[in-house]
N, C-alpha and C positions, 0 to 999 in steps of 0.2 A: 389759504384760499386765494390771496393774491400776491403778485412780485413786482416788486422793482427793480430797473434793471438803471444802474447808474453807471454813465458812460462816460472817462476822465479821458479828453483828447491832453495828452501832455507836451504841447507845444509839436504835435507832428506839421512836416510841412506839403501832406498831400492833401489829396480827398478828405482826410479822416472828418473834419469835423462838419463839412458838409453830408455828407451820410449820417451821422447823427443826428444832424437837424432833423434829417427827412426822418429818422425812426421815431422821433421825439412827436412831430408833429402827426404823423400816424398812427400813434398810441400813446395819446394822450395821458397823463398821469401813471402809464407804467415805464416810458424810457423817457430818463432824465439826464441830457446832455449836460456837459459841463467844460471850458475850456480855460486852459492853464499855461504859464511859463511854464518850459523842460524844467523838470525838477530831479527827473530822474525816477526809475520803478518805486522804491520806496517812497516817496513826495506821493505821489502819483496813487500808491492803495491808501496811503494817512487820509488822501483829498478825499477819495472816495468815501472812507468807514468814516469820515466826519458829516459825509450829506446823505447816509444812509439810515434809513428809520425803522425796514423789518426785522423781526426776530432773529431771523440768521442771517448771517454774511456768506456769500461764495465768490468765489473768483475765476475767472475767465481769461489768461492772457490773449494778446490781438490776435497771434498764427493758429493758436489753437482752436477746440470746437469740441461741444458737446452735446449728449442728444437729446431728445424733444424734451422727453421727460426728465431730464437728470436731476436737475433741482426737486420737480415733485417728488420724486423717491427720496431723495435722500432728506428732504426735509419731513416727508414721513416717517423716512425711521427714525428721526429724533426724536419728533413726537410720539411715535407707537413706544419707542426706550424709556421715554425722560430723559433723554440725551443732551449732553452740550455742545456734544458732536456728531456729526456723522459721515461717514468716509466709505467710497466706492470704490473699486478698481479704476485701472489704468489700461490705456491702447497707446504705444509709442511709435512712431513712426520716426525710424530713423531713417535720413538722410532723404528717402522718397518714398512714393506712396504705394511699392509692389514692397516695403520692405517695412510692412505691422510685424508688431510684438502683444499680443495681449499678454498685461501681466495681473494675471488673475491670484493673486496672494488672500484676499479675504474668499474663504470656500462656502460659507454658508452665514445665514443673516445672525445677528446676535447683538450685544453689548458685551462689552468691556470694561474693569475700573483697572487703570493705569496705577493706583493707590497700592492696589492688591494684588496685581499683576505684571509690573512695570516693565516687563521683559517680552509683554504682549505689543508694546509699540511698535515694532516691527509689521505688525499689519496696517498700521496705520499709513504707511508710508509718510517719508518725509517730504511732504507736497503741500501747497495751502490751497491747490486746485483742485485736488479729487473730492471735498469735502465741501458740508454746511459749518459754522459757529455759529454757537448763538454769541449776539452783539457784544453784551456786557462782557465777553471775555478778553475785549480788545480793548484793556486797560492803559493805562501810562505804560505800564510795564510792558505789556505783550504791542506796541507798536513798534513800527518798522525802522530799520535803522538809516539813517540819511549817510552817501556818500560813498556807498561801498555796494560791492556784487554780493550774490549768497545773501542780501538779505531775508527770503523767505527761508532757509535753513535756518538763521539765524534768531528767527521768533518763534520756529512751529514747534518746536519744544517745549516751549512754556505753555504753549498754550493748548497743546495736547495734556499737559501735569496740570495744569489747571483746571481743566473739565474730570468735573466728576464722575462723568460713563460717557461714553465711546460704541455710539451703534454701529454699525458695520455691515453696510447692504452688498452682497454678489452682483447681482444681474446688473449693475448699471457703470459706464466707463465714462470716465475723462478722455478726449483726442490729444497728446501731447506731439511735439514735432520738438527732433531733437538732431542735433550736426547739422546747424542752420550756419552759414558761411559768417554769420555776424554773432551765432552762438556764445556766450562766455566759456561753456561749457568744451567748446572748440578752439580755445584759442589760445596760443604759448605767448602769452603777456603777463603783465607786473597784472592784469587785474586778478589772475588765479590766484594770489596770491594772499588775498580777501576771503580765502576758508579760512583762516587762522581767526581772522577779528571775528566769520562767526563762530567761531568753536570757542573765543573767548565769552561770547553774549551769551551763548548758549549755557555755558558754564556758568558765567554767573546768575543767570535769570533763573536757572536750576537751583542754586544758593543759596536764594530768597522764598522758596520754599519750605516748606515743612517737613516735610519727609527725604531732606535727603541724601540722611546716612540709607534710608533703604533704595533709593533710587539713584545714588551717585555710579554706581558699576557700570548702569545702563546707558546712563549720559554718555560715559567717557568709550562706552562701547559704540553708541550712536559716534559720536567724534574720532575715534577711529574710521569707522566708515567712511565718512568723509575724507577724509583728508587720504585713507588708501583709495578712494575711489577716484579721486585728481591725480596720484600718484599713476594708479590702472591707464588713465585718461592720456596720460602724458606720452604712453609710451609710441604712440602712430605718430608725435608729432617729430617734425626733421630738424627740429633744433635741440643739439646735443648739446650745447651750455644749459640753454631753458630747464632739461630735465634733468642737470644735474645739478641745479642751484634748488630747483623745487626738492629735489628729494634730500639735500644737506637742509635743507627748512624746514621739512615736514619731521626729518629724528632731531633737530636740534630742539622745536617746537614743544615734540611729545614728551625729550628727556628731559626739559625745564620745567613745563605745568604738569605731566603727570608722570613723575618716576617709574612707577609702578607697573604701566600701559602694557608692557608685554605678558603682563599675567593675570588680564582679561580675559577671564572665564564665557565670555560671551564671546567676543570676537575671534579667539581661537580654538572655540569647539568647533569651527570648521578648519577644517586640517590643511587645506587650502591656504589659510590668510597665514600657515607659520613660515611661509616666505620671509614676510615683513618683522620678521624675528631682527633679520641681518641686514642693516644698512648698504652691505660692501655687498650684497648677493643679489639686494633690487636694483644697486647700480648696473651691475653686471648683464643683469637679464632685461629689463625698461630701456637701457641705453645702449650696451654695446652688441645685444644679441638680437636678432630678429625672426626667432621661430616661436614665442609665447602668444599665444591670443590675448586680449584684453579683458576680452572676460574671465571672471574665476570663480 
């Protein structure tokens, strides 16, 4: 029936935290300003989930936007589920705004138990935006790792294996904006290099669970995605060292912590990803050829 909306200025040097005063002071008791040394995105949700007090958690990055209702829905169907979660679709706008993607992956409304189903995470998508939590899920264990990029990949695993059902609303979308010129996800530097530490957390915070000889497959199916999706990622960018260091990192990576990785039942039941069989043949095609699209 009510929301707070907490607003973490983390040492920006514009406007920002003069616009939060004015929201503050026009809606009294529901936006709560807050202002902070740069800590960094991680510093910066911990600050938040510490001065937050409703039932569920959502998140909002600054470029992004979401619509009127997003939050009421989705915190509906937690409640109508008994949910710990609830997860909406997504609208992407890459690069400008004649060029949406709705990715409509959840088709109809329901629940989910990841316990019983673990190979249903996939609709959940790997996002901490599209969704409600409820609060208590953001343990010692499931907070944010300080220091490094990927940190929301690198907690939303646990804390999707953590919730015990998983509602999942259709009709409502997250705005994401993606190939933003400051983008990580953009960009041939040492910070790409930060999916590894999370696919390390990810791994272990999975670990420390209960279940997870049945859920170990999906993890490491999840973490291949990743790491071929920076690999995908690499291939527009015009530095041909950058992508040739990345992709001796990502097979030296997966033949160290997971042997086994090419006989992922999950990741290569699309016939598509048996590219990433052969080291010497993503070189060939990412880096020295230029007719593949990035998407697959």
């Amino acid at each position: 029936d009510s929301m707070e909306v907490i607003m973490v200025n983390d040492g920006s040097t514009d406007h920002s935290l003069a616009v939060m005063r004015e929201y503050e002071k026009k809606y009294p008791g529901v936006f709560r300003a807050f202002d902070k040394p740069n800590g960094g995105v991680a510093d910066a949700r911990n600050f938040g989930l510490r001065q937050a007090t409703g039932e569920f958690i959502g998140f909002v990055d600054s470029d992004d936007c979401v619509e009127p209702a997003f939050f009421e829905k989705l915190c509906s169907g937690a409640v109508k589920y008994g949910a710990d979660i609830c997860a909406g679709n997504v609208i992407e706008i890459i690069g400008t705004e004649d060029n949406v993607h709705y990715q409509d992956r959840i088709k109809e409304e329901g629940c989910i138990s990841l316990s019983e189903t673990p190979e249903k995470v996939k609709l959940c998508r790997p996002y901490l935006w599209n969704k409600v939590i409820r609060r208590e899920i953001f343990t010692e264990d499931n907070l944010f790792p300080y220091g490094m990029y990927y940190e929301d990949v690198a907690v939303i695993y646990g804390i999707l294996f953590t919730a015990d059902r998983i509602a999942l609303v259709p009709d409502v979308h997250y705005t994401y904006r993606r190939l933003r010129s400051d983008s990580i996800s953009n960009s041939s530097d040492m910070k790409a290099f930060d999916v590894f530490k999370a696919c390390d957390i990810i791994e272990e915070r999975a670990h420390r669970l209960n279940d997870y000889d049945k859920i170990g497959e999906v993890i490491r199916w999840v973490i291949l995605v990743h790491i071929f999706t920076r690999v995908k990622r690499a291939y527009d960018d015009s530095d041909k060292q950058f992508k040739l260091t990345f992709i001796d990192r990502a097979y030296e990576y997966l033949d160290e912590k997971f042997p086994g990785w090419k006989r992922n039942r999950y990741y290569f039941a699309n016939k598509k990803n048996l590219i990433f069989h052969s080291k010497a043949l993503v070189k060939m095609v990412f880096v020295y050829c230029n007719f593949l699209p990035v998407k697959m």
